[in-house]
N, CA, C and O of each residue as an XYZ file, in Angstrom:
592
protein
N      19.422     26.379    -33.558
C      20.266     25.548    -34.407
C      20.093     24.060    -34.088
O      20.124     23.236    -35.003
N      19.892     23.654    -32.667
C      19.146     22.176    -32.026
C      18.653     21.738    -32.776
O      18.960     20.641    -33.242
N      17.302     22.755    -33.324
C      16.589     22.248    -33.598
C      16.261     21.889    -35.457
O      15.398     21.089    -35.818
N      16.988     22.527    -36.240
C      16.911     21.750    -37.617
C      17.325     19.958    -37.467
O      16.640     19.148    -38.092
N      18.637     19.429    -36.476
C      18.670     18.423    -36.779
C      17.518     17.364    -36.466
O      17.228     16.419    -37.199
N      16.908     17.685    -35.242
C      15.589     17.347    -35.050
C      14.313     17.163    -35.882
O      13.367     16.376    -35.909
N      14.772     18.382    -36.627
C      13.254     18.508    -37.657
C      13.522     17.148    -39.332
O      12.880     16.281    -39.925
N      15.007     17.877    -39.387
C      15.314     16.481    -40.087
C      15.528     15.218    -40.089
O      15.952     14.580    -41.053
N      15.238     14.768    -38.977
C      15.220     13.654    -38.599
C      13.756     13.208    -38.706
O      13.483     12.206    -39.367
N      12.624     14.049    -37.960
C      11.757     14.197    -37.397
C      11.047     13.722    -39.308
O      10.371     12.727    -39.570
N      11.408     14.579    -40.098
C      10.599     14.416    -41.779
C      11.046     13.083    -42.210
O      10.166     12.315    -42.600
N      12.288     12.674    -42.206
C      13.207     11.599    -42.055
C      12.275     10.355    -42.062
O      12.143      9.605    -43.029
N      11.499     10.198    -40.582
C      10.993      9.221    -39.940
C       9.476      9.550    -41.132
O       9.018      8.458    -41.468
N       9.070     10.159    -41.461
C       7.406     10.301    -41.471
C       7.236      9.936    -42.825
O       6.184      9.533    -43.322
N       8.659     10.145    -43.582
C       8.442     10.054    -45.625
C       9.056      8.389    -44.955
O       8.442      7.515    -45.568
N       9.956      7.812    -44.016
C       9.935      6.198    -43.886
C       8.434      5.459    -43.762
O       8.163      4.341    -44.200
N       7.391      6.508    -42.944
C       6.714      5.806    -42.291
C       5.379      5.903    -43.546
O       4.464      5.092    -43.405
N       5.303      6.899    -44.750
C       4.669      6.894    -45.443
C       4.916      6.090    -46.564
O       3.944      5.514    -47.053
N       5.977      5.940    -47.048
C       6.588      5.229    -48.034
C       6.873      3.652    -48.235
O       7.028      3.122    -49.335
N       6.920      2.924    -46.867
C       6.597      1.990    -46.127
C       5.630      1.102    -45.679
O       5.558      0.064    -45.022
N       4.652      2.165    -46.487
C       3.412      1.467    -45.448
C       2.917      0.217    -46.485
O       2.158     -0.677    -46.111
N       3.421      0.301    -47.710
C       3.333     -1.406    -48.101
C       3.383     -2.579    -47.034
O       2.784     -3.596    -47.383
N       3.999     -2.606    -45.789
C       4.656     -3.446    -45.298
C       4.191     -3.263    -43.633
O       4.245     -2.394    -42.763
N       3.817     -4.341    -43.759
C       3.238     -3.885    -42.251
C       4.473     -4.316    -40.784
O       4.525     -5.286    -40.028
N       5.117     -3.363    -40.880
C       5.395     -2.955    -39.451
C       5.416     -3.519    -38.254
O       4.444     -4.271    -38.182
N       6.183     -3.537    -37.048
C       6.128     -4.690    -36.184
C       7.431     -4.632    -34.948
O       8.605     -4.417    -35.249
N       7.135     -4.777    -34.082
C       8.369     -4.760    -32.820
C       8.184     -6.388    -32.659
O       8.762     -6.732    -31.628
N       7.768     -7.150    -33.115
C       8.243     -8.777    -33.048
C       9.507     -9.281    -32.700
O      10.466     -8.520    -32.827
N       9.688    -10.418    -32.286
C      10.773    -11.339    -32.792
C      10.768    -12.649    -32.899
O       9.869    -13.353    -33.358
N      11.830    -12.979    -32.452
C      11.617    -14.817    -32.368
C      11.793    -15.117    -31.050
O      12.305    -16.232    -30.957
N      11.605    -14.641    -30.051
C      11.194    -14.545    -28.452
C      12.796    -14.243    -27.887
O      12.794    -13.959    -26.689
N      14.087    -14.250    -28.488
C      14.579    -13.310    -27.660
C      15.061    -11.858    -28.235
O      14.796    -11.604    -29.410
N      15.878    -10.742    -27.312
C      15.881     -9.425    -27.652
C      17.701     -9.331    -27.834
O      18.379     -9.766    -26.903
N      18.122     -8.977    -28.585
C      19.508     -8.706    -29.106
C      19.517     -7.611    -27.918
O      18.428     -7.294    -27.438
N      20.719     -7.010    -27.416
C      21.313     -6.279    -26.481
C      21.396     -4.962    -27.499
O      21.878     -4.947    -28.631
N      20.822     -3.926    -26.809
C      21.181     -2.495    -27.570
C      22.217     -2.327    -28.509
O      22.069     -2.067    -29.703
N      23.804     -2.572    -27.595
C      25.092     -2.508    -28.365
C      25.422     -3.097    -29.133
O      26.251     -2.597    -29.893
N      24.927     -4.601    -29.391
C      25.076     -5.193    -30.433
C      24.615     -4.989    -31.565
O      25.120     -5.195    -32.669
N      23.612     -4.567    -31.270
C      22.274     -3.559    -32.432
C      23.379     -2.392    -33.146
O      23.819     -2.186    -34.277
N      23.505     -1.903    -32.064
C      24.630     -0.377    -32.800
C      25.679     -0.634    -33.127
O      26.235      0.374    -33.564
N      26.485     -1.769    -33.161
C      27.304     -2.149    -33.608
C      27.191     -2.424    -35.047
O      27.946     -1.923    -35.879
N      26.006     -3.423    -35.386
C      25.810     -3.873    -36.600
C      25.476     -2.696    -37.119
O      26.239     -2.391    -38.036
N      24.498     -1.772    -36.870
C      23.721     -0.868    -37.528
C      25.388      0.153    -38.232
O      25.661      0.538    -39.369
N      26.098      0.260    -36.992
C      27.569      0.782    -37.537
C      27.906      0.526    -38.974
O      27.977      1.357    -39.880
N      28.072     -0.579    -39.019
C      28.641     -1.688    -39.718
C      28.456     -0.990    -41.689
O      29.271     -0.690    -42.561
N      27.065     -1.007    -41.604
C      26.760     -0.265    -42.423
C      27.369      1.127    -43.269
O      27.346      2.271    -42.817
N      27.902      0.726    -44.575
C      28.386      1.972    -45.185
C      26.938      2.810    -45.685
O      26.125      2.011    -46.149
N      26.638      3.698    -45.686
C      25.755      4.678    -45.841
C      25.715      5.443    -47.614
O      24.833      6.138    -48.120
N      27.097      4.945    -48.228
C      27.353      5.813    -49.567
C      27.336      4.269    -50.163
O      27.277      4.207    -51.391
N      27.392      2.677    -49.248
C      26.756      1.554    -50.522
C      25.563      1.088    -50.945
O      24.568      1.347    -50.269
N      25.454      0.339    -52.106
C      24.505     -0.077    -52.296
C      23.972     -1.405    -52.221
O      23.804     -1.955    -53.310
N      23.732     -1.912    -51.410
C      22.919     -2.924    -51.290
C      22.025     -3.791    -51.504
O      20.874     -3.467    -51.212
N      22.285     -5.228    -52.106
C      20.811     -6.348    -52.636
C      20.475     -6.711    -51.622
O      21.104     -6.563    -50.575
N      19.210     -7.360    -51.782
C      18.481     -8.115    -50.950
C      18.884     -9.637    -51.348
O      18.946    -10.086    -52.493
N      19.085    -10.174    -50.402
C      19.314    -10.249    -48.697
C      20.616     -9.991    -48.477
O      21.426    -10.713    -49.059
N      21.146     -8.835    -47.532
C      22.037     -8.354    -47.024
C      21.858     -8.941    -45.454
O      20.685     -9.035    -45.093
N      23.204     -9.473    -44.181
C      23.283     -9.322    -43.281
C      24.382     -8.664    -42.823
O      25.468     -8.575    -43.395
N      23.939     -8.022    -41.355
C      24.825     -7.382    -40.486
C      24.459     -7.670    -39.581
O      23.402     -7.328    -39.052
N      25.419     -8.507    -39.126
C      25.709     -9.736    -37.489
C      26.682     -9.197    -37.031
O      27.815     -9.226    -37.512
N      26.208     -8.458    -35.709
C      27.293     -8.823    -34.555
C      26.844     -9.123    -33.302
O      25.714     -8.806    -32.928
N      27.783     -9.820    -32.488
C      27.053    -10.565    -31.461
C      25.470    -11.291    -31.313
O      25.040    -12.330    -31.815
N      25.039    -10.637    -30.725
C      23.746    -11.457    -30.338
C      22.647    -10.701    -31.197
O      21.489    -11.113    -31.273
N      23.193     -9.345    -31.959
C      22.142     -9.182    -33.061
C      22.516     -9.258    -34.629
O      23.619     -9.153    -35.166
N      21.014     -9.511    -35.288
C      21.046     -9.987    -36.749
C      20.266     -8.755    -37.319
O      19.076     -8.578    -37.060
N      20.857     -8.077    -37.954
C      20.408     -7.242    -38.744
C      20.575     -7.427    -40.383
O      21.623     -7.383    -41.027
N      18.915     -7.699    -40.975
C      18.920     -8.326    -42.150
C      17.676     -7.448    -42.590
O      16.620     -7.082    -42.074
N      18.533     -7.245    -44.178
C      17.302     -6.662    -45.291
C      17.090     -7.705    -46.328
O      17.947     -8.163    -47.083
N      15.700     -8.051    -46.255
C      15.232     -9.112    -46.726
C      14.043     -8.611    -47.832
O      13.325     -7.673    -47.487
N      13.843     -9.221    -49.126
C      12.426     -8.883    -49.600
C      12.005    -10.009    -50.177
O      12.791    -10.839    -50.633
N      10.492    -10.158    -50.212
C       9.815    -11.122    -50.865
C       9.011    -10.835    -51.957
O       8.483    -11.755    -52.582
N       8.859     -9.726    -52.251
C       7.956     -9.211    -53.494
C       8.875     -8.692    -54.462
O      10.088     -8.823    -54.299
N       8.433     -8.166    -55.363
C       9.090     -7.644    -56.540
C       8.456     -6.032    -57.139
O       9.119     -5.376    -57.942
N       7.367     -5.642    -56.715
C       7.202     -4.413    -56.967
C       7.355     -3.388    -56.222
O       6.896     -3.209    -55.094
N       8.485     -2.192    -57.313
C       8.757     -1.137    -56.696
C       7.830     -0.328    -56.230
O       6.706     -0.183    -56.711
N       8.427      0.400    -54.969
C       7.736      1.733    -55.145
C       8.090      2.736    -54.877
O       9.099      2.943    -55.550
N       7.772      3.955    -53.968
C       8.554      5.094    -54.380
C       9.625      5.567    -54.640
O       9.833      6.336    -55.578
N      10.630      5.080    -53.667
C      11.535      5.418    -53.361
C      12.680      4.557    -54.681
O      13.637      5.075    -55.258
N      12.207      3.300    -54.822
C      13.025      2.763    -55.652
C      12.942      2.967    -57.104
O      13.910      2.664    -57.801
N      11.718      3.524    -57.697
C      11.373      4.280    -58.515
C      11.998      5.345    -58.658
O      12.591      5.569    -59.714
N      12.000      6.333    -57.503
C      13.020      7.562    -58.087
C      14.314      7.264    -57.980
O      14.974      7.683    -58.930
N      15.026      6.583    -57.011
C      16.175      5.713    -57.242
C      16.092      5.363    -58.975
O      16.646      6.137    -59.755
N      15.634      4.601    -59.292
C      16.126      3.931    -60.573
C      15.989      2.295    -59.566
O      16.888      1.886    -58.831
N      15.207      1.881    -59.699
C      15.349      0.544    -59.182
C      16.024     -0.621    -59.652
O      16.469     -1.516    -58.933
N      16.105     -0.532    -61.567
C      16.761     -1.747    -62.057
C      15.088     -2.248    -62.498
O      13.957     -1.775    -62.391
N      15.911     -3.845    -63.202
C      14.597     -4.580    -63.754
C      13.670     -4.928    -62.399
O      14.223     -5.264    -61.352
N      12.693     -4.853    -62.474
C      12.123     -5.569    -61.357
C      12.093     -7.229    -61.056
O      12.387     -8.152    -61.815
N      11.724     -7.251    -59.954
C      12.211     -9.123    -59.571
C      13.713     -8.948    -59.870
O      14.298     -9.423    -58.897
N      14.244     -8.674    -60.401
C      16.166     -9.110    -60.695
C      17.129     -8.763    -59.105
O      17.881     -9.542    -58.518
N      16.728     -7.185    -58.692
C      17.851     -7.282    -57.572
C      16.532     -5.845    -57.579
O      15.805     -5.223    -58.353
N      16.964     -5.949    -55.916
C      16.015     -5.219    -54.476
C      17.088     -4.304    -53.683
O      17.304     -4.409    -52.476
N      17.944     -3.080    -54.848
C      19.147     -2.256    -54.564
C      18.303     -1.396    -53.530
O      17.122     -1.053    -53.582
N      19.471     -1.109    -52.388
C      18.571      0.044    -51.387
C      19.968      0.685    -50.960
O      20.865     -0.157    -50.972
N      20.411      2.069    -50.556
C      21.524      2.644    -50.195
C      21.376      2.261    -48.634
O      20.284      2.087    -48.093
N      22.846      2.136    -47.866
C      23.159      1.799    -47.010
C      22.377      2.729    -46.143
O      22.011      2.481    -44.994
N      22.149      3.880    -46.850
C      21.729      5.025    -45.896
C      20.032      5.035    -45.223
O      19.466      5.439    -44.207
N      19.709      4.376    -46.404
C      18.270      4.059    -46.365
C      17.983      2.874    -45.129
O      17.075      3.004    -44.307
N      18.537      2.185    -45.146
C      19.077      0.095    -43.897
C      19.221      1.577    -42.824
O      18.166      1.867    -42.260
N      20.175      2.303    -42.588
C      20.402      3.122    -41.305
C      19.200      3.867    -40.809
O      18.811      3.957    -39.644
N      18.786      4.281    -41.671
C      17.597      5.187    -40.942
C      16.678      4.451    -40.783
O      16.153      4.781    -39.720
N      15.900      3.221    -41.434
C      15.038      1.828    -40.728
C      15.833      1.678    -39.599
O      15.575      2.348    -38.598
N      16.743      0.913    -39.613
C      17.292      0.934    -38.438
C      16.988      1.631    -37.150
O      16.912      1.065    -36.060
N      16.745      3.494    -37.469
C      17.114      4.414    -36.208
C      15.270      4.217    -36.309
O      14.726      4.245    -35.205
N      14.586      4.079    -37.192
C      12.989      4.341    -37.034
C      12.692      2.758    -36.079
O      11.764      2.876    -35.279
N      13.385      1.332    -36.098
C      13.007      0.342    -35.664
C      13.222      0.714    -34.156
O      12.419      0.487    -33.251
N      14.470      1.337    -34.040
C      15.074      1.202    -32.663
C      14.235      2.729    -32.069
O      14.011      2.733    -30.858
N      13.971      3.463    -32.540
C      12.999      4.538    -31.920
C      11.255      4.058    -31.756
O      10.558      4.946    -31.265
N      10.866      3.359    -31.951
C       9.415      2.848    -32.103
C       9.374      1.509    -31.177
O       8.378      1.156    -30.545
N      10.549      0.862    -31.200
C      10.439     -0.743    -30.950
C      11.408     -0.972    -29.255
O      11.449     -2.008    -28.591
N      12.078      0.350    -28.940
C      13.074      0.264    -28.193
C      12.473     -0.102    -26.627
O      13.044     -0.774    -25.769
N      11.236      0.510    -26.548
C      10.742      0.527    -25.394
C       9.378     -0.757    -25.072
O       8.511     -0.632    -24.207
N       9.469     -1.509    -25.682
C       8.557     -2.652    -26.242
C       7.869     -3.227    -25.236
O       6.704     -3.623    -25.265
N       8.823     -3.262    -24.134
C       8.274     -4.131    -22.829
C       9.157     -3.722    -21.849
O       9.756     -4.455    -21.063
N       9.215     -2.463    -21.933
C       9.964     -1.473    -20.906
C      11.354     -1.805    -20.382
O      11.793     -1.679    -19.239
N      11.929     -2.246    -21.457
C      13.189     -2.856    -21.283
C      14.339     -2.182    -21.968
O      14.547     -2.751    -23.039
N      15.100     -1.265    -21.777
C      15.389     -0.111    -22.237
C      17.165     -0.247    -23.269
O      17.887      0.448    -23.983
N      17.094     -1.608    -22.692
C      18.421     -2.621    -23.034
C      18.420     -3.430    -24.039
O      19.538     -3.840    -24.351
N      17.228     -3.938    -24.879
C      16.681     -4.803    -25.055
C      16.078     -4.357    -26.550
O      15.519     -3.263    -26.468
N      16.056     -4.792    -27.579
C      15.163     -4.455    -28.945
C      15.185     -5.196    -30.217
O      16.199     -5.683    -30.715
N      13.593     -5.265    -30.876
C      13.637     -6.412    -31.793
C      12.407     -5.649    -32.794
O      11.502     -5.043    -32.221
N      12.423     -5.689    -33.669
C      11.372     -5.144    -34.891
C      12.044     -5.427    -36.232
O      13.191     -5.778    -36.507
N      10.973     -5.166    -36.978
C      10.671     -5.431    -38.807
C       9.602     -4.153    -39.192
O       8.562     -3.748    -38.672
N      10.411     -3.730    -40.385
C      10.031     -2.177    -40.405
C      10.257     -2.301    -41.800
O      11.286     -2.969    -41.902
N       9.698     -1.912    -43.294
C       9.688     -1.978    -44.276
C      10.483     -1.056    -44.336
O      10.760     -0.297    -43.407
N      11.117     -1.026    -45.914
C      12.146     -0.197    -46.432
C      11.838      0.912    -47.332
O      12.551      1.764    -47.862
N      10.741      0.702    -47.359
C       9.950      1.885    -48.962
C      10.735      1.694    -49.662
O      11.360      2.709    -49.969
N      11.219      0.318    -50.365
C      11.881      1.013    -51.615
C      11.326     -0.724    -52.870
O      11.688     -0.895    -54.034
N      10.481     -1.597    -52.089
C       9.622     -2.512    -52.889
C       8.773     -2.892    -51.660
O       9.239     -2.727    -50.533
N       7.248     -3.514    -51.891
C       6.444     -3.443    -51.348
C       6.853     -4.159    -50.083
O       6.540     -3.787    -48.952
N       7.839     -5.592    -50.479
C       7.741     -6.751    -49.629
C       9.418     -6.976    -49.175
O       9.997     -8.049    -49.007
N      10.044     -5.390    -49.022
C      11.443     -5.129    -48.488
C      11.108     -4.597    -47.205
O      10.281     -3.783    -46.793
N      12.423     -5.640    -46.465
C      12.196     -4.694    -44.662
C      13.532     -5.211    -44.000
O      14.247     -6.188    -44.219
N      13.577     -4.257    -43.181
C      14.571     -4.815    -41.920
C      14.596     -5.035    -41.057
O      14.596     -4.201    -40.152
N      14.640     -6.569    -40.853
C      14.883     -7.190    -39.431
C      15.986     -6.916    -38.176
O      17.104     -7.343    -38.463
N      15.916     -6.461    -37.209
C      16.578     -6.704    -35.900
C      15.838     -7.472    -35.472
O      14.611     -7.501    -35.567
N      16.750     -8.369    -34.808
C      16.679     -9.137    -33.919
C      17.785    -10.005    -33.364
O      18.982     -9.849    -33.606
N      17.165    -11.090    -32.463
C      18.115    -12.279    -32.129
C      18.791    -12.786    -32.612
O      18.408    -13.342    -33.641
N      20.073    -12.920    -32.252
C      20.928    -13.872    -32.752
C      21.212    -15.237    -31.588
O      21.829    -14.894    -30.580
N      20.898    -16.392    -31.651
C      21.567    -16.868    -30.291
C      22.875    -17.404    -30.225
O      23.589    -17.335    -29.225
N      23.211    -17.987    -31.391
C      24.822    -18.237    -31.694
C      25.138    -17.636    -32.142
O      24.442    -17.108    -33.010
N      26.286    -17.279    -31.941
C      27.587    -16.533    -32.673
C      29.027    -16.810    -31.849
O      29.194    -16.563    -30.654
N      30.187    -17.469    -32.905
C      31.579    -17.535    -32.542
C      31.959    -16.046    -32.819
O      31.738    -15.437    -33.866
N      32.737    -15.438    -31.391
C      33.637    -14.494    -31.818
C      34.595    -13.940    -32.534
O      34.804    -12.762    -32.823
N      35.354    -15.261    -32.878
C      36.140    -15.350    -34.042
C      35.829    -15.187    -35.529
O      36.639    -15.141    -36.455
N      34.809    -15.128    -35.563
C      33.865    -15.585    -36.916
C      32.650    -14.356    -37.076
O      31.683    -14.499    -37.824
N      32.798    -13.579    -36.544
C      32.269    -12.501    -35.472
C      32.045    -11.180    -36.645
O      32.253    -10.079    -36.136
N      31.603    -11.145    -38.320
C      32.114     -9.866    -39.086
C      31.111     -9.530    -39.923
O      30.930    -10.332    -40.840
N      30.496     -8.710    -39.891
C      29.429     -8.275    -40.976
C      29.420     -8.861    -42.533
O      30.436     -8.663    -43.199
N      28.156     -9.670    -43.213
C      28.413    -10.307    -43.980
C      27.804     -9.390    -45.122
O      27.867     -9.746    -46.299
């Protein structure tokens, strides 16, 4: 029984990593590494049943989690979605940002053997030139502190 959630996860990652491959991929950043928890915090943050334009952020603390696109042609995924006009709006379900998310932080987590530590850009399959950034944040007021 372990093991279906595994396997679904496991297909999960491979239709991201096929569907995606418009976009080339990357454990980068801007030279510093957001703290794990802050990562899972934002990634939290995320409703999974919304829908989402591009550019969406989810900031907390010292990480920036942003779906960003620069192109305009769909492809698979936003195609069977129903994408809308193209160029107009770059809709992706919250659920889709979460599982980039778990594929950035499973691929990118161990980067420089720092197990605390994580930063990548990972396309979204759902237009050629859509992806999601983790990374650094270096400012942030606590007060001011809320997923945008």
């Amino acid at each position: 029984m372990r093991l279906l959630p595994f396997l679904a996860s496991l297909l999960a990652m491979v239709f991201f990593t096929l569907n995606a491959a418009a976009y080339q991929d990357n454990c980068k950043g801007s030279g510093g590494d957001p703290p794990v928890p802050d990562c899972d915090a934002a990634i939290q943050s995320i409703d999974d049943n919304k829908v989402y334009d591009a550019p969406t952020k989810f900031h907390v603390r010292h990480c920036a989690l942003e779906y960003v696109c620069h192109g305009e042609k769909p492809m698979g995924r936003a195609m069977a979605e129903g994408a809308g006009e193209v160029g107009q709006h770059h809709y992706i379900l919250g659920y889709s940002l979460r599982e980039t998310a778990a594929i950035i932080k499973a691929n990118c987590l161990d980067r420089y053997k720092n197990v605390n530590k994580i930063t990548g850009t990972y396309g979204t399959g759902n237009y050629e030139d859509c992806a999601l950034t983790m990374n650094f944040r270096p400012n942030y007021l606590e007060n001011f502190d809320k997923p945008v």
